[in-house]
C-alpha positions as CSV (number, residue, x, y, z in Angstrom):
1,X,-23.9,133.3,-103.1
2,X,-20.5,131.6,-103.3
3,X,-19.3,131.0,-106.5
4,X,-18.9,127.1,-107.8
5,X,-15.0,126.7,-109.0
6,X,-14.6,124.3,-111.9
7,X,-11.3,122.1,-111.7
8,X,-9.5,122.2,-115.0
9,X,-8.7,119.2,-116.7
10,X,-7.1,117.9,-119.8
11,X,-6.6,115.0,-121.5
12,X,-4.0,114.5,-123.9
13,X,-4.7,111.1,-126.2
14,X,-1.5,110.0,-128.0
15,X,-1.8,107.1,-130.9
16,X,1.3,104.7,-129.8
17,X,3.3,104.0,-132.6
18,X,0.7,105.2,-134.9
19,X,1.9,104.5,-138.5
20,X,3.2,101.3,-137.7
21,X,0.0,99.8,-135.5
22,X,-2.7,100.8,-138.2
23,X,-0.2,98.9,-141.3
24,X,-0.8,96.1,-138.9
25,X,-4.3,96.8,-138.2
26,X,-4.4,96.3,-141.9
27,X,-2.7,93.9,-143.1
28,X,-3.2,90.8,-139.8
29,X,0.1,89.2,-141.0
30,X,2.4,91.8,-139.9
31,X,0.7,92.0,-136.1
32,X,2.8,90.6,-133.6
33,X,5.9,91.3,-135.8
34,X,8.9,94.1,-135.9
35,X,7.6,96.7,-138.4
36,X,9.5,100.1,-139.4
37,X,7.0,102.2,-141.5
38,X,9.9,104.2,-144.6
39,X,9.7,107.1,-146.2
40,X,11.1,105.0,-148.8
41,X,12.1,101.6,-149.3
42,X,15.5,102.3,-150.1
43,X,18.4,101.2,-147.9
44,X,18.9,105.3,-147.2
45,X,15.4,105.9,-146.7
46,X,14.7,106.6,-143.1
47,X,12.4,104.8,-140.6
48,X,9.1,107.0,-139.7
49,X,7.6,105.0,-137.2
50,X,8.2,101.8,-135.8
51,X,5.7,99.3,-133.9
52,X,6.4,98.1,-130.3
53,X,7.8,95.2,-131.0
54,X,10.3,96.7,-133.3
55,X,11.0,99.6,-130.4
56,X,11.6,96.6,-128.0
57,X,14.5,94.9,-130.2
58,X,16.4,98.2,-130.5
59,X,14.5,99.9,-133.7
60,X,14.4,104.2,-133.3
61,X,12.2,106.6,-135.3
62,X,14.9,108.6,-137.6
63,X,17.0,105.3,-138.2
64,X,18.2,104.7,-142.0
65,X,16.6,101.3,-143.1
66,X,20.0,99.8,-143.9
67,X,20.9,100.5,-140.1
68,X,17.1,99.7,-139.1
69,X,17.8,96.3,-140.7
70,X,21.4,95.8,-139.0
71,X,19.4,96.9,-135.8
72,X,16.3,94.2,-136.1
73,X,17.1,91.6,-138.5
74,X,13.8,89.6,-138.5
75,X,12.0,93.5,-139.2
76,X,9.7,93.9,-142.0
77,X,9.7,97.3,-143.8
78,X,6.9,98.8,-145.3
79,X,6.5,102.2,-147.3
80,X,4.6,104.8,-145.6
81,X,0.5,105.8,-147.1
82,X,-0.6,108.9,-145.8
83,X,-4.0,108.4,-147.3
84,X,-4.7,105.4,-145.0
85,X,-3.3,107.5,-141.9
86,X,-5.5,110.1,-142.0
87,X,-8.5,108.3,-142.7
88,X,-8.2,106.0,-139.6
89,X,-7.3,109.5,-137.1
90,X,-10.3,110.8,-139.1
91,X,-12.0,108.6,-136.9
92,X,-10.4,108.3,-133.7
93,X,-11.0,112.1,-133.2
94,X,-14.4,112.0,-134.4
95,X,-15.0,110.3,-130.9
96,X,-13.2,112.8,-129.2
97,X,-15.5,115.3,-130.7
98,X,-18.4,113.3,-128.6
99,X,-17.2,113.7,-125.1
100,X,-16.2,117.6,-125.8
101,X,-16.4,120.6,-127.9
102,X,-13.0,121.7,-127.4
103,X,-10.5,119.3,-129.1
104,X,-7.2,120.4,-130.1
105,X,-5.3,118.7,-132.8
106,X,-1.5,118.4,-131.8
107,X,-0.3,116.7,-134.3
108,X,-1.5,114.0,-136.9
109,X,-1.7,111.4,-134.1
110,X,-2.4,112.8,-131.2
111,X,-4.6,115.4,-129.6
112,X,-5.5,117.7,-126.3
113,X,-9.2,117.3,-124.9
114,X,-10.3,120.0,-122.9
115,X,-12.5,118.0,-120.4
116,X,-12.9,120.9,-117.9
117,X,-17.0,121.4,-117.0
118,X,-17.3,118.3,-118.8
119,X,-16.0,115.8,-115.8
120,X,-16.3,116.9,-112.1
121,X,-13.1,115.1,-110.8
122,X,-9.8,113.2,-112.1
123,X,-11.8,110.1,-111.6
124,X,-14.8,110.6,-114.0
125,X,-12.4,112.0,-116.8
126,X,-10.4,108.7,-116.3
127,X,-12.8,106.1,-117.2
128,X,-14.6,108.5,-120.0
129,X,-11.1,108.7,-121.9
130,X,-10.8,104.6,-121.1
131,X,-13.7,104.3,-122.9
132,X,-12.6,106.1,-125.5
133,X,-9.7,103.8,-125.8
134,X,-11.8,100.5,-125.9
135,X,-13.6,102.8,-128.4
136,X,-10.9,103.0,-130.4
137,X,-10.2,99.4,-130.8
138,X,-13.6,98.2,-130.9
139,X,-15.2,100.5,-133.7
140,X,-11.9,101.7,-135.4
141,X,-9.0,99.1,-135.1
142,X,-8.7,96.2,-132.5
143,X,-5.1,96.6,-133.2
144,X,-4.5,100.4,-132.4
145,X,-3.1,101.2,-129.5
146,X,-3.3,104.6,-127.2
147,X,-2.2,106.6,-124.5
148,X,-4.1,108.6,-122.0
149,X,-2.6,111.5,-119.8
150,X,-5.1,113.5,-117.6
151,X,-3.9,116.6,-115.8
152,X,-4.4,120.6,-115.1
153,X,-2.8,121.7,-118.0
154,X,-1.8,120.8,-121.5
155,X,1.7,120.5,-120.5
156,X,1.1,118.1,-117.7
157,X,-1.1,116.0,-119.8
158,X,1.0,115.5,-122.7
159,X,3.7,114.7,-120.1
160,X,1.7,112.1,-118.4
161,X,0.5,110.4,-121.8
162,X,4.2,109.3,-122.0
163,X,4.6,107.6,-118.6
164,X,2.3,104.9,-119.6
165,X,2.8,103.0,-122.9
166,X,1.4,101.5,-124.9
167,X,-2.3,101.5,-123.7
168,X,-1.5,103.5,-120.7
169,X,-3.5,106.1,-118.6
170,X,-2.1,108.5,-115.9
171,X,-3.1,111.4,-113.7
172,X,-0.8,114.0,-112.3
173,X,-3.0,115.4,-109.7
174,X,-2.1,118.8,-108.7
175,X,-1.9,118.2,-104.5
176,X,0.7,115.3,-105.5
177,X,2.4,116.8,-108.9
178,X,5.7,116.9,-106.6
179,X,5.9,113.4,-105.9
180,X,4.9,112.2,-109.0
181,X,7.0,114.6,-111.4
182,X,10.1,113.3,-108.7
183,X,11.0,110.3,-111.0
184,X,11.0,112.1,-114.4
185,X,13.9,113.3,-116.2
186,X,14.1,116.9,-118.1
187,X,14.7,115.4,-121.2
188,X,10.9,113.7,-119.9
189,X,9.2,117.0,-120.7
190,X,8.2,117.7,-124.2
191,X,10.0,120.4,-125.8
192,X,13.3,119.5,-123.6
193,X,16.1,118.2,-126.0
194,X,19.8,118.1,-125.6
195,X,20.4,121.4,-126.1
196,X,17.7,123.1,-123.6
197,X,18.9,120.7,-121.0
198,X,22.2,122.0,-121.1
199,X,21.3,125.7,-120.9
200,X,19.4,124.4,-117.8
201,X,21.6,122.7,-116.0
202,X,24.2,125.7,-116.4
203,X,21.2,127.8,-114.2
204,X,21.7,124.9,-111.4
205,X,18.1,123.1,-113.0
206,X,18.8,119.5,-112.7
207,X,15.5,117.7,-112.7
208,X,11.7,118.4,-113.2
209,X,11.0,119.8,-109.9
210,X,13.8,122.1,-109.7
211,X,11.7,123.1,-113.7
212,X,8.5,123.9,-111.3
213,X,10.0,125.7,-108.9
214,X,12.3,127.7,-110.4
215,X,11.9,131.5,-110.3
216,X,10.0,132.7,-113.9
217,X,12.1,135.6,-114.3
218,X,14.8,133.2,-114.8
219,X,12.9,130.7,-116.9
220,X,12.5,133.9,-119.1
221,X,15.7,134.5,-119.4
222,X,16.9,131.2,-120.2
223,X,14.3,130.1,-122.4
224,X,12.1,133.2,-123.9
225,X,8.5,133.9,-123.6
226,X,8.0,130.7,-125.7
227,X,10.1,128.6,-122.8
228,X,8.4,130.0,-120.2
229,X,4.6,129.4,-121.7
């Protein structure tokens, strides 16, 4: 009897500008608007999250507000409530809890769904995580926005999640990973600052693919065991 394989695949779901779309989702008059979501609202306190809009006009996450407001004049500035954050995710990943038993927490806005023996193809796991996004905003916030990558493995997902936002989806499929991955950056791949990227370039690793194909012995010894996994 031959044995039936079953594909891997994982989603990764990723709240876009988390902090910042669920103050709007609360309070309608700051939808639509640059927002920057403070540690504290002191002109030294330092910007946590900041919606789209504010992204769009030049606004970063790590920004002091007095350089925040320089940045985005017309911003608003709120101070952050941790509370309200984590009841709203509360939420979001109880839905996540109905299309699988294996849901991995990432961080406090975003998560890994291990969809494999769940969803026979790339296909079938794409439109059950787009319903969980119109899920999202149509029982826990009409303004929260998400987005969806769907891959073999967790690294691939959380990498595709990025490519598409806000309110994106994407699949890496494995028979076309090289032609898709061909675009990206290193500094693309999560864990990949400034620093790593130099020690990779010195091996002769310019780009994502030359990442894929290198050898693992010397991913090993550039990066560790915790590189390499």
């Amino acid at each position: 009897m031959e044995l039936i394989r079953t594909k891997a695949l994982v989603a990764h779901l990723d709240m876009n500008s988390f902090f910042a779309t669920v103050e709007q989702q609360a309070n309608p008059l700051l939808r639509g608007r640059p927002l920057g979501v403070c540690a504290y609202l002191h002109k030294r306190g330092c910007v946590i999250a900041a919606s789209v809009e504010a992204k769009r006009m030049g606004m970063k996450v790590g920004m002091r507000v007095e350089e925040a407001r320089k940045a985005v004049p017309t911003a608003v500035f709120v101070q952050n409530e941790p509370a309200k954050y984590r009841s709203v995710i509360s939420r979001v990943f109880r839905l996540l809890h109905e299309i699988s038993d294996k849901v991995e927490y990432y961080s406090i806005d975003e998560a890994f769904i291990d969809l494999t023996g769940w969803c026979r193809d790339e296909a079938e796991a794409a439109w059950l995580m787009a319903k969980i996004q119109t899920r999202i905003q149509s029982e826990v916030g009409e303004w929260l926005k998400s987005s969806v990558g769907i891959a073999p493995n967790r690294l691939l997902a959380k990498l595709a999640s990025d490519m598409k936002k806000p309110n994106g989806l994407t699949i890496l499929y494995a028979q076309t990973l090289d032609k898709q991955l061909a675009s990206l950056e290193l500094e693309d791949v999560c864990g990949i600052g400034k620093k790593t990227h130099r020690r990779l370039m010195r091996v002769g690793i310019h780009s994502v693919l030359d990442l894929k194909h290198a050898q693992p012995e010397l991913i090993l010894r550039v990066l560790g065991k915790y590189g390499y996994s």
